[in-house]
C-alpha positions as CSV (number, residue, x, y, z in Angstrom):
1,X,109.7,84.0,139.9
2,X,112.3,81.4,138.6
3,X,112.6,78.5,141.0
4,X,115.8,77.8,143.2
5,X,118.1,75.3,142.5
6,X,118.0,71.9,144.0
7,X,120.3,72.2,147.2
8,X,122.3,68.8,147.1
9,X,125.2,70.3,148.8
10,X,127.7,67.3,147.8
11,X,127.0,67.0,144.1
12,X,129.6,69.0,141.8
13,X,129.1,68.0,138.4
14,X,126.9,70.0,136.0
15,X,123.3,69.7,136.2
16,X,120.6,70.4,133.9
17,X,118.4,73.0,133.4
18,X,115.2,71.0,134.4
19,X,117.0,69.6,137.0
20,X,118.3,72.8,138.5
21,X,115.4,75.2,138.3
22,X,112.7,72.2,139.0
23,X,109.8,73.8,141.4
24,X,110.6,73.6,144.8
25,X,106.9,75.6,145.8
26,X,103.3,75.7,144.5
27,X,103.8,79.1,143.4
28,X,106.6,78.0,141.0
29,X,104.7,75.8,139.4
30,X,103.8,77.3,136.1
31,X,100.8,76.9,134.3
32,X,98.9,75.3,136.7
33,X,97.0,77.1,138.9
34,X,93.8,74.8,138.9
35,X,95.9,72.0,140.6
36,X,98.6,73.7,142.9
37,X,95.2,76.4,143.8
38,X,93.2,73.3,145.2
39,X,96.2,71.2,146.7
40,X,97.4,74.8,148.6
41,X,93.8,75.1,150.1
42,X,93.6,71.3,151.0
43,X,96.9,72.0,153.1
44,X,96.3,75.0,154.5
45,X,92.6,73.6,155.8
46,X,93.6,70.1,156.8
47,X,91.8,68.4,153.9
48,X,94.3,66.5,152.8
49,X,93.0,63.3,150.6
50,X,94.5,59.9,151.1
51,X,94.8,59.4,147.7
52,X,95.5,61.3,144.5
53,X,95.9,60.8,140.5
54,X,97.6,63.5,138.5
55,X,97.6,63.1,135.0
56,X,99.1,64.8,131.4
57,X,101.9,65.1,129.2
58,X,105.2,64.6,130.0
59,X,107.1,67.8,131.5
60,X,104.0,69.5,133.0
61,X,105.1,69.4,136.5
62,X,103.5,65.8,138.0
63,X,106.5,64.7,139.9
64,X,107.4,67.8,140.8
65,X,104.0,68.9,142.5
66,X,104.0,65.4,143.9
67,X,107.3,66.2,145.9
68,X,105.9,69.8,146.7
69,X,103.3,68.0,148.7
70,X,105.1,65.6,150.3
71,X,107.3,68.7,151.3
72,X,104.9,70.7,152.9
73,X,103.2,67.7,154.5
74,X,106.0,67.4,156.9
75,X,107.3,70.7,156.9
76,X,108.1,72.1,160.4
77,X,106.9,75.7,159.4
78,X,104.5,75.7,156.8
79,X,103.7,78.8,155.2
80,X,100.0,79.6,153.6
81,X,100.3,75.8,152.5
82,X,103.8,76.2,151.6
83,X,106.9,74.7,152.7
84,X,109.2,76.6,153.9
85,X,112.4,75.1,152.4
86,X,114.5,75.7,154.6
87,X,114.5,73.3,157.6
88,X,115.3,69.7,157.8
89,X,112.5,68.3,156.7
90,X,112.1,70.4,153.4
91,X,115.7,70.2,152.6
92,X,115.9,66.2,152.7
93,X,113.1,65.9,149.7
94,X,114.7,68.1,147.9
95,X,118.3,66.2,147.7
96,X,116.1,63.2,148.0
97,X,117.0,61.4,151.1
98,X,114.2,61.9,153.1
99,X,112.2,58.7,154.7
100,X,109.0,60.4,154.9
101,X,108.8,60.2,150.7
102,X,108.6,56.6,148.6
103,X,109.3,57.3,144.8
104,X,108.5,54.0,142.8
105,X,109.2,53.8,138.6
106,X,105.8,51.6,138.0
107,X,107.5,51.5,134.4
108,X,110.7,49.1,135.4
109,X,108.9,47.5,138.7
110,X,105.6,46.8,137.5
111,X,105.7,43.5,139.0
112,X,103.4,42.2,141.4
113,X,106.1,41.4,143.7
114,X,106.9,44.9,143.9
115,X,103.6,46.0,145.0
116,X,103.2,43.4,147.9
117,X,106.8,44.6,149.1
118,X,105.5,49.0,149.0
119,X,102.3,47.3,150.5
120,X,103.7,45.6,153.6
121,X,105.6,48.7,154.1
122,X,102.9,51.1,154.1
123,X,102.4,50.5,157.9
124,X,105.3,51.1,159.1
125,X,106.3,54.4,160.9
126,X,108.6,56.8,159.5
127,X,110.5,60.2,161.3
128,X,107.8,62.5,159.8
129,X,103.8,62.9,160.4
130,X,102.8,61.9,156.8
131,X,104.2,59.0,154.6
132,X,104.2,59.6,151.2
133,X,103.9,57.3,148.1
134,X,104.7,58.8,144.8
135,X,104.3,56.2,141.6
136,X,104.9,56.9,138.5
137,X,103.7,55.9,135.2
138,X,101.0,54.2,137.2
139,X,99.0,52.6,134.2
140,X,102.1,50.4,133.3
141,X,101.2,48.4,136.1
142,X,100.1,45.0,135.5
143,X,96.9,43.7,136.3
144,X,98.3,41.6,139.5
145,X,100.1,44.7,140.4
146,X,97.2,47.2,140.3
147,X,94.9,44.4,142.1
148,X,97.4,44.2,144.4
149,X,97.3,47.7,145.4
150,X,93.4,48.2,145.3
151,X,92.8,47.7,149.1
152,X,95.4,49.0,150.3
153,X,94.7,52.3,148.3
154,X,90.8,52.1,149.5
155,X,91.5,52.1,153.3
156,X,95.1,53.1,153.7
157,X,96.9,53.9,157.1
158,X,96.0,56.9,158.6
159,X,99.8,58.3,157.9
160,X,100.0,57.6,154.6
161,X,99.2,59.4,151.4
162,X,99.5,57.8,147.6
163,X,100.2,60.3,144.6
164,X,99.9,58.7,141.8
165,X,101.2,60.0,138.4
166,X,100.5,59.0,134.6
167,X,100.7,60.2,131.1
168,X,97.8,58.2,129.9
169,X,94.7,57.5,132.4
170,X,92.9,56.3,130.2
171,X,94.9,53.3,130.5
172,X,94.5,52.7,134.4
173,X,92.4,50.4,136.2
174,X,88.6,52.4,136.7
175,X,88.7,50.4,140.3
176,X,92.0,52.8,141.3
177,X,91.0,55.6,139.3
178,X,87.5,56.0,141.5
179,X,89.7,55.6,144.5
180,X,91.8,59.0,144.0
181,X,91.1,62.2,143.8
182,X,91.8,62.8,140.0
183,X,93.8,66.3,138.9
184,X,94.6,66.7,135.0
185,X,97.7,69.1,134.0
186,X,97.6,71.0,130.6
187,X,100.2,71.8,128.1
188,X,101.8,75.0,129.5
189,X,100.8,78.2,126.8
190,X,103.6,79.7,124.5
191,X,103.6,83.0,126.3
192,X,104.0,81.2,129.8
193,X,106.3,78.9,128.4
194,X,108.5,82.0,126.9
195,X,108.4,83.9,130.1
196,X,109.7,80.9,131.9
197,X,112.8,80.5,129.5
198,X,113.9,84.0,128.9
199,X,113.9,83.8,133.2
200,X,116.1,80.7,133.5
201,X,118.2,81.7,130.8
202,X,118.6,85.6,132.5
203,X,119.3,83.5,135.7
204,X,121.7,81.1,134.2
205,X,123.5,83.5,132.5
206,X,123.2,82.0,128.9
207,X,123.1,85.4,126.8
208,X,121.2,83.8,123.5
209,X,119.3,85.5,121.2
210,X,115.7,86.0,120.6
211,X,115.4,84.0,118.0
212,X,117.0,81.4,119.8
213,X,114.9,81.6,122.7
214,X,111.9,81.3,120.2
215,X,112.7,78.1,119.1
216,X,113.5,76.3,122.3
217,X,109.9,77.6,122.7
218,X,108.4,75.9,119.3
219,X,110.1,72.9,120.2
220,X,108.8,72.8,123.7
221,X,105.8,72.2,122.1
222,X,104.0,72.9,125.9
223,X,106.2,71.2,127.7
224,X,108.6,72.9,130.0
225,X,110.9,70.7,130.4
226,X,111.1,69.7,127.0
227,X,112.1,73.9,126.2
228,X,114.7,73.4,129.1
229,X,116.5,70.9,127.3
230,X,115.9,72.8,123.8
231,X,117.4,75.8,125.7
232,X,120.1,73.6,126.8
233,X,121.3,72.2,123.0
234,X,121.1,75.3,121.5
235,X,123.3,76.7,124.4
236,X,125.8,74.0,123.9
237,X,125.5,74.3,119.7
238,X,126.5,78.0,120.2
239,X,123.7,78.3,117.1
240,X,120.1,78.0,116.3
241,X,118.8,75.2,114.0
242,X,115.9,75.9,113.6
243,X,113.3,74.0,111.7
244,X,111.2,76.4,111.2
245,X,112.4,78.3,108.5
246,X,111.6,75.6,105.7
247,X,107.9,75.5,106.7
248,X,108.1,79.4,105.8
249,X,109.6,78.2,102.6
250,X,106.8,76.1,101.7
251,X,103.7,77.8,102.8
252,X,105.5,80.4,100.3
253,X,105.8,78.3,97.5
254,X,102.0,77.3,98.1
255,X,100.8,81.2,98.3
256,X,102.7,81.9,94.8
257,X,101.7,78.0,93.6
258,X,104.9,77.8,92.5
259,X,105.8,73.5,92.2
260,X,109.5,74.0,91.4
261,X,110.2,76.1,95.0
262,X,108.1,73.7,96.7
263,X,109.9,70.8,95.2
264,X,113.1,72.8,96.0
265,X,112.2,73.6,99.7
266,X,111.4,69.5,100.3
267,X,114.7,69.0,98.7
268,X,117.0,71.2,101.0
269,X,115.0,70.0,103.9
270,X,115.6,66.6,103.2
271,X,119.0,67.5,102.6
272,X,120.2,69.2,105.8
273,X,118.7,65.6,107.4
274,X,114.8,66.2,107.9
275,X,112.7,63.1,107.2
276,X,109.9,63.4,104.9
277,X,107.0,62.3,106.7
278,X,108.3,64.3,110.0
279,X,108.9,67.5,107.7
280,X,104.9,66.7,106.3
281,X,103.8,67.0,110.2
282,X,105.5,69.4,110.8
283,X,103.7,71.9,108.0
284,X,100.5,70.6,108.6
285,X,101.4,71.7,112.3
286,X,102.3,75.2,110.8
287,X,98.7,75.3,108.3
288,X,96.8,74.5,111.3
289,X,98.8,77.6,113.3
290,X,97.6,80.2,110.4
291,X,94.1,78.3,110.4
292,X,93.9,79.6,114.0
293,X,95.5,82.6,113.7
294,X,92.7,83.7,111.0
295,X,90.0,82.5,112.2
296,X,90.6,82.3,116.7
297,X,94.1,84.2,117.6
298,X,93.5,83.7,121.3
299,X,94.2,79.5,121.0
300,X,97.4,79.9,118.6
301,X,100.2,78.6,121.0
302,X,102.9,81.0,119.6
303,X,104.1,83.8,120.7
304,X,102.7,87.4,119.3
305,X,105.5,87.9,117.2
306,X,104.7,85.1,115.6
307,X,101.3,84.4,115.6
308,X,101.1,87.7,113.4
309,X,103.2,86.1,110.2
310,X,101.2,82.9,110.4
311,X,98.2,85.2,110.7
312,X,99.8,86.8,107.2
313,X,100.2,83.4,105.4
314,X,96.8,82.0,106.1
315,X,95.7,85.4,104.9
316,X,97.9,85.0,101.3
317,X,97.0,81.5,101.0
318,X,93.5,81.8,101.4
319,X,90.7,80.0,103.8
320,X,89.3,77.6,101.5
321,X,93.2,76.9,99.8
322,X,94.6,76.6,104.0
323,X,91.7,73.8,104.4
324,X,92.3,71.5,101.5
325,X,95.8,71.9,102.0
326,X,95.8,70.4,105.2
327,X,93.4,67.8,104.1
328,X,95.7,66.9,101.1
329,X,98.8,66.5,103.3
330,X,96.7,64.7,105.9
331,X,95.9,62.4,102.9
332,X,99.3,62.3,102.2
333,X,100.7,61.2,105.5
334,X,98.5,58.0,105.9
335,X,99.6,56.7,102.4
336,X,103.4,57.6,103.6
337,X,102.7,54.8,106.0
338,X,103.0,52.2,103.6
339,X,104.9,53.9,100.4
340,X,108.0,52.6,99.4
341,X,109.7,56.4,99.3
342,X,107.5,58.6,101.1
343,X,109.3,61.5,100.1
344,X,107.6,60.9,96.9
345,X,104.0,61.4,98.4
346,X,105.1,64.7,100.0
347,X,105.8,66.0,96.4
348,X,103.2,64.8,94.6
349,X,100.8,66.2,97.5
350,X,102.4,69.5,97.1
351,X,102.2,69.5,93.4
352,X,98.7,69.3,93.6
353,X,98.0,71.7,95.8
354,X,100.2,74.5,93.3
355,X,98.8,72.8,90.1
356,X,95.4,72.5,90.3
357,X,95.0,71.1,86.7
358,X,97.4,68.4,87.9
359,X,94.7,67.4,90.9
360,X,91.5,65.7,89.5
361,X,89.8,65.6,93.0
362,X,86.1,66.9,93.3
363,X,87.8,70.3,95.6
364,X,90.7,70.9,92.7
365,X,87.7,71.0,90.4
366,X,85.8,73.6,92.9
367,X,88.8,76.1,93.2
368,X,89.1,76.1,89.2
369,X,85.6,76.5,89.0
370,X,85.7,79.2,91.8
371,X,88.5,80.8,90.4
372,X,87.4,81.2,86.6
373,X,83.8,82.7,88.3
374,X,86.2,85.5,90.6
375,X,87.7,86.2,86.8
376,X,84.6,86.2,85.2
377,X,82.7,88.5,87.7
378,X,86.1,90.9,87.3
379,X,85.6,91.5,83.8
380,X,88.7,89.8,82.6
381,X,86.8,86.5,80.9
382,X,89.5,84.2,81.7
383,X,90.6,81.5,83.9
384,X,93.8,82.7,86.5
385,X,97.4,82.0,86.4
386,X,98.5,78.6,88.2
387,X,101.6,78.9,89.0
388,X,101.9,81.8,90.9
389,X,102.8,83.9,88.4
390,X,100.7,87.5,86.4
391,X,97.6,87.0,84.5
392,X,98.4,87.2,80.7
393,X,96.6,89.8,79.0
394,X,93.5,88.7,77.1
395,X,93.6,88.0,72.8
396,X,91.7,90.7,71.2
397,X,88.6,89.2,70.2
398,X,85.6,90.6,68.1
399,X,83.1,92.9,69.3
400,X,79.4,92.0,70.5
401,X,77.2,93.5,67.7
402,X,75.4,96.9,68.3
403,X,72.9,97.0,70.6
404,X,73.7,94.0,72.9
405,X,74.0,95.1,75.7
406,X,76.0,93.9,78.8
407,X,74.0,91.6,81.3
408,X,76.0,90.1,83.8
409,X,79.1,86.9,83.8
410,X,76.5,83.9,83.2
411,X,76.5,84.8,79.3
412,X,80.5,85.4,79.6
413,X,81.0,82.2,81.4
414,X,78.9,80.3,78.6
415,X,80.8,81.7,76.2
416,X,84.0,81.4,77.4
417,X,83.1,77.3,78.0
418,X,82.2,77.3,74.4
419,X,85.5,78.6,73.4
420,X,87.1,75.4,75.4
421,X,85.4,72.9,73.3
422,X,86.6,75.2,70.0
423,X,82.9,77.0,69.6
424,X,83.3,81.0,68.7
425,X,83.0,83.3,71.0
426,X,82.7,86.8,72.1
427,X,85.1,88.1,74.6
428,X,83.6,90.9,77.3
429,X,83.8,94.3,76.1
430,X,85.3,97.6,77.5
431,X,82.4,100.1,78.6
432,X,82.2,103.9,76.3
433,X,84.2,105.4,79.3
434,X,87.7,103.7,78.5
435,X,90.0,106.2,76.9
436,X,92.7,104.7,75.8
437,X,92.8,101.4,73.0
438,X,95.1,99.8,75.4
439,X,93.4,99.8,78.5
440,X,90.4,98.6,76.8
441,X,91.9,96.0,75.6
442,X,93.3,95.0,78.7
443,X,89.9,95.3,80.2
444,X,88.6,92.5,78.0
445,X,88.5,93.9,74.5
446,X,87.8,96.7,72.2
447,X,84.7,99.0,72.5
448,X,81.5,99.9,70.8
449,X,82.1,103.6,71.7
450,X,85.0,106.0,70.7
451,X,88.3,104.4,70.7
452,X,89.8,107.8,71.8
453,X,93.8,108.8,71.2
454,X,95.9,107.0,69.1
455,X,98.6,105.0,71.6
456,X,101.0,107.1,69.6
457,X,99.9,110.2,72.1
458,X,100.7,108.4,75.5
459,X,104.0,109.8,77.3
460,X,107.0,107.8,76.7
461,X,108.6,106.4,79.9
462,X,110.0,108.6,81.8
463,X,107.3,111.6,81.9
464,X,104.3,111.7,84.3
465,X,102.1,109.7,82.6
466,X,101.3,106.4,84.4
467,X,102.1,103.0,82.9
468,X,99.0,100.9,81.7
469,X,97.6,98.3,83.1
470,X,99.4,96.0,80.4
471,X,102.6,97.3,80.7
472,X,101.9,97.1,85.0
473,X,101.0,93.1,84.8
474,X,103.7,92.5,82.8
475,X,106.7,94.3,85.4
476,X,104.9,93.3,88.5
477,X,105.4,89.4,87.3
478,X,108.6,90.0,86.2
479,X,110.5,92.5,87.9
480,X,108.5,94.0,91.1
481,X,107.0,91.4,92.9
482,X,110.5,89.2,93.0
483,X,111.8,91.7,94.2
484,X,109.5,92.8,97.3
485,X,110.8,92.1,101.1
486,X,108.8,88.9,102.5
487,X,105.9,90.3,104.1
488,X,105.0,92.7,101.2
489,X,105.6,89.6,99.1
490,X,103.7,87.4,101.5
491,X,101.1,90.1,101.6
492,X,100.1,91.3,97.7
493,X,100.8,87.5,96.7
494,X,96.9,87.2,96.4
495,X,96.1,90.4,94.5
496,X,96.3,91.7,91.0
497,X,96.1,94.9,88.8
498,X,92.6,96.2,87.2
499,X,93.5,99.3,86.0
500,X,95.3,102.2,85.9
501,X,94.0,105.7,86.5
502,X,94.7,108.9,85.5
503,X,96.1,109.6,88.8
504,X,97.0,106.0,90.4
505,X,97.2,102.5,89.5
506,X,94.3,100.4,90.9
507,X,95.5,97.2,92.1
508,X,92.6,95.1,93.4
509,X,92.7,92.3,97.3
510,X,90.2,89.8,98.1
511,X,88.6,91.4,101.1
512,X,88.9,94.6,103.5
513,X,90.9,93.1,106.0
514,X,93.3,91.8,103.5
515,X,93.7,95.4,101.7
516,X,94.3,97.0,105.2
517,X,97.2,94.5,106.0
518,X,98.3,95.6,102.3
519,X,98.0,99.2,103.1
520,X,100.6,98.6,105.9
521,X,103.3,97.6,103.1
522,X,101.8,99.9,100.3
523,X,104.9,102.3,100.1
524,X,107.7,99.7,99.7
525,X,105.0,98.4,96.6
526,X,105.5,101.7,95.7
527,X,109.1,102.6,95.7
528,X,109.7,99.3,93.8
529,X,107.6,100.2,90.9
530,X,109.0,103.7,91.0
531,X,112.4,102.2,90.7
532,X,111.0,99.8,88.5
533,X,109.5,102.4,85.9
534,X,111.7,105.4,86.9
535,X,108.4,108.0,87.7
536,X,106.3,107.7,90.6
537,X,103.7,105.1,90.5
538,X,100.7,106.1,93.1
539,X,98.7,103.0,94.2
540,X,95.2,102.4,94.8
541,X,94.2,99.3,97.1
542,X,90.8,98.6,96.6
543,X,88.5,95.1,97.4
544,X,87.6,92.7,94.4
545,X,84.1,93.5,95.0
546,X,84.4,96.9,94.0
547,X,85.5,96.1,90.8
548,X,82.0,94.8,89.8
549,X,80.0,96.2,87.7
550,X,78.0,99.0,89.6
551,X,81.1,99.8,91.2
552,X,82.9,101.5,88.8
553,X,84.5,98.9,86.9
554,X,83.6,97.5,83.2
555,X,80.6,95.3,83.0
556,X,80.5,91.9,81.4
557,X,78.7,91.6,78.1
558,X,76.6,88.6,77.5
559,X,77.4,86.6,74.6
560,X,75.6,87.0,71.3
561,X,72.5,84.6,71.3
562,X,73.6,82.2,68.2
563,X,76.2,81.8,69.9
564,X,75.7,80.8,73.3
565,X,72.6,78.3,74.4
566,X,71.4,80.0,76.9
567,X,68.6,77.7,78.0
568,X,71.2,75.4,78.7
569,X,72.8,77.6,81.1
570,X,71.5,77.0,84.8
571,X,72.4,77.7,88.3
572,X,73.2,75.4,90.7
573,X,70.2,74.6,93.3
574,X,70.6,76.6,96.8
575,X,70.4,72.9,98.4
576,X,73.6,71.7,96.8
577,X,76.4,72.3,99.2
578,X,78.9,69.4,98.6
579,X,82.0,70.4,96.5
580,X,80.8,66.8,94.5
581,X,77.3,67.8,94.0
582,X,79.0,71.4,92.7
583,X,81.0,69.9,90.1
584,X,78.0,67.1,88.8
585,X,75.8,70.5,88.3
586,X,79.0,72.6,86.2
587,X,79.3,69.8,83.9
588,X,76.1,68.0,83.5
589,X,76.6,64.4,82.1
590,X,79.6,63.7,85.2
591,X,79.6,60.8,87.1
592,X,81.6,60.7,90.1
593,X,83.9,57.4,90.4
């Protein structure tokens, strides 16, 4: 229920939102039913304390409980321990004239002088049966002041109760805070905090849209009346400005690590007035809302709507890529504190974190490592794309001799590190079953067995015959994938082609829950490559894993013993479980610096 509107009778001008629709009843109070619950109870039973401490962030409702108690304390008709609001009593703390309440800013009379004075007046009678002390922003009080107000606070008049309010009790004397009955208010949740805006905006008759509503929310960050006075600028601005649409723009350029739209999006941000090091936490802000939303939905303070496409981000970035991200611009914001331009440390921070080659940190080292392993387990012997964009198709490369068989990616992965430092080596061969020279070439090279048709026999473009997996790399990077809606974009960002079937193309996701999201978007993937190659183009979702060997896919050959050392080759102890420790054991001879 939205709150009535402060009764002042003889005031005219316009008033605003937090002003007008502040709480004039425990039930109005939103989002804290922990505090007004145990304050009702204390009313209704006659157990009201002498002394009380309410504490948390701004625009939680402090005050404005305060004032609710004082209310009903001298309310001529109470209600269930609630004032009525209607007679005399009630009606004078709400236009604020009313004898019975003392409102003191502790923050601009923090004086002892001012303390002795709300002291000696504690005594005195007022009209009312309780006298009421409200002081806020209690811990500015100096240490005089606070001294000054121990005793008095320990054995007050029997009339009189103190309500004191603060944003920070950590900062107030332990000798007052052991006197008081101590009640902590929370950041209001984003679905409260919605339902409260899209009533006072019904009530006052505002007519925004949703998106507009939504963003008085994000800023509100918790606090309501912070989102009243977000509501209230974007009434006034007659258009939303809302910051949250460059964030989007980012976490994009990191799923596709693409450093030229990242360094674009910084660049329009900073344009349109953003400042750097505000912009950097605000998307560490928006990594740690998709690191929830992946891992614990329930504490993401956003509404539904959009706790799903941060849930779809964090899913295309990936869990390990979401962590170091944050932990790079975190980096990146302490040495902002003291850079000369630190514009220039949001760029470089988000170049590394789309260019891992440009990142010489033990984690960068780890995700190339990881990465080349994923390949190398896949069957495609080489090391991924960096920028975002399709895997190249592998060189053709010479054939293992006859009889050596496959035996898993720890041969290929010494082989293809022999290849860095200019040693031959064998590339991974296509298993007997391949029936096409194309597709076994782009499954890692030719074949011991059969090689099948001539390419001369495939269907030209334009029958029924389904592109290769060559010819589907190459239009997916080019031409398809640009041109996908955002989620499907944001969605097959992290996934690649294997193969192509007789009767589909088999395009290949990290895990199950990732290929079910994709399924959701599979048909528009599908109409764009059917436009794309002018013939339908089924498609196959299936999970990385299943493209190992034993599932189907080709097996990786082990390189040719003269080749490859392969007593040199170990794995990494089970023990070993720092990214550091990781790295030392892939490149024996490291020392870290």
């Amino acid at each position: 229920m939205v709150s009535e509107p402060d009764q002042t009778g003889a005031e005219t001008g316009y008033r605003s939102l937090y002003r007008r629709y502040r709480p004039q009843r425990f039930a109005e109070v939103r989002g804290q039913d922990h505090v007004v619950g145990a304050l009702r109870n204390a009313v209704r039973e006659g157990r009201v304390g002498h002394a009380y401490l309410f504490s948390g962030p701004r625009g939680t409702g402090k005050t404005s409980t305060a004032r609710i108690l004082a209310k009903v304390l001298n309310c001529a008709e109470p209600r269930d321990g609630e004032p009525c609001c209607v007679c005399a009593s009630c009606v004078q703390v709400q236009v604020g004239s009313s004898l019975d309440v003392v409102e003191l800013d502790a923050a601009s009379n923090n004086g002892v002088e001012a303390m002795r004075d709300l002291v000696a007046r504690a005594s005195l009678g007022t009209p009312g049966r309780w006298k009421v002390y409200i002081v806020d922003e209690v811990h500015m009080l100096s240490t005089a002041a606070s001294n000054a107000l121990l005793k008095t606070l320990e054995e007050p008049p029997g009339h009189v109760v103190f309500v004191l309010a603060t944003t920070d009790p950590q900062k107030v004397v332990p000798t007052i805070r052991s006197r008081t009955q101590h009640f902590e208010f929370r950041l209001l949740a984003a679905d409260v905090l919605g339902e409260l805006v899209h009533e006072i905006s019904a009530n006052a008759g505002l007519e925004l849209a949703e998106e507009a509503l939504g963003a008085a929310v994000r800023r509100g960050r918790g606090s309501a009346r912070d989102a009243l006075s977000a509501l209230e600028q974007v009434a006034a601005g007659g258009e939303v400005d809302d910051e949250v649409a460059s964030l989007h723009e980012l976490v994009g350029a990191l799923v596709e690590r693409d450093s030229a739209r990242a360094l674009l999006a910084v660049a329009t941000a900073c344009a349109q007035g953003r400042d750097p090091q505000r912009l950097a936490v605000d998307l560490v802000a928006h990594l740690r809302n998709g690191f929830l939303a992946r891992l614990s939905p329930e504490v993401v303070p956003l509404p539904d709507a959009e706790r799903t496409v941060a849930a779809e981000e964090a899913d295309g970035l990936g869990l390990a890529a979401l962590v170091r991200a944050m932990e790079v611009l975190g980096q990146a914001l302490v040495d902002m504190r003291e850079a000369l331009d630190p514009r220039v440390c949001l760029e470089v921070a988000l170049v590394r974190l789309t260019r891992a080659e440009a990142d010489t940190s033990p984690a960068a080292l780890v995700e190339r490592i990881d990465r080349l392993e994923q390949r190398l387990a896949t069957g495609l012997g080489g090391a991924g794309p960096q920028s975002g964009g399709p895997a190249a198709p592998p060189p053709p490369v010479p054939t293992t001799e006859p009889g050596a068989g496959p035996k898993g990616p720890r041969a290929a992965l010494g082989a293809v590190r022999k290849q860095g430092t200019g040693g031959p080596g064998p590339a991974p061969s296509s298993p007997p079953e391949a029936s096409e020279p194309e597709r076994q070439h782009d499954q890692g090279g030719a074949s011991q067995a059969s090689p099948g048709p001539p390419a001369s026999t495939r269907a030209p473009a334009g029958t029924g015959a389904l592109p290769t997996r060559d010819e589907l790399t190459v239009a997916w990077g080019d031409h398809v994938y640009p041109s996908l809606a955002g989620p499907a974009r944001t969605r097959f960002g992290a996934g690649r082609f294997v193969s192509a079937d007789v009767d589909a193309a088999v395009f290949a996701l990290p895990n199950a829950v990732h290929r079910d999201r994709c399924e959701e978007r599979r048909a528009d993937v599908e109409a764009a490559l059917a436009a794309h190659f002018g013939r339908p183009v089924p498609l196959r979702l299936v999970v990385e894993e299943q493209a190992l060997p034993g599932f189907g896919a080709p097996e990786v050959p082990e390189a040719r013993d003269e080749d490859v050392d392969l007593d040199g080759l170990q794995d990494a102890p089970a023990a070993i479980t720092s990214a550091a420790e990781r790295v030392k054991q892939a490149f024996p001879g490291a020392q870290e610096v």
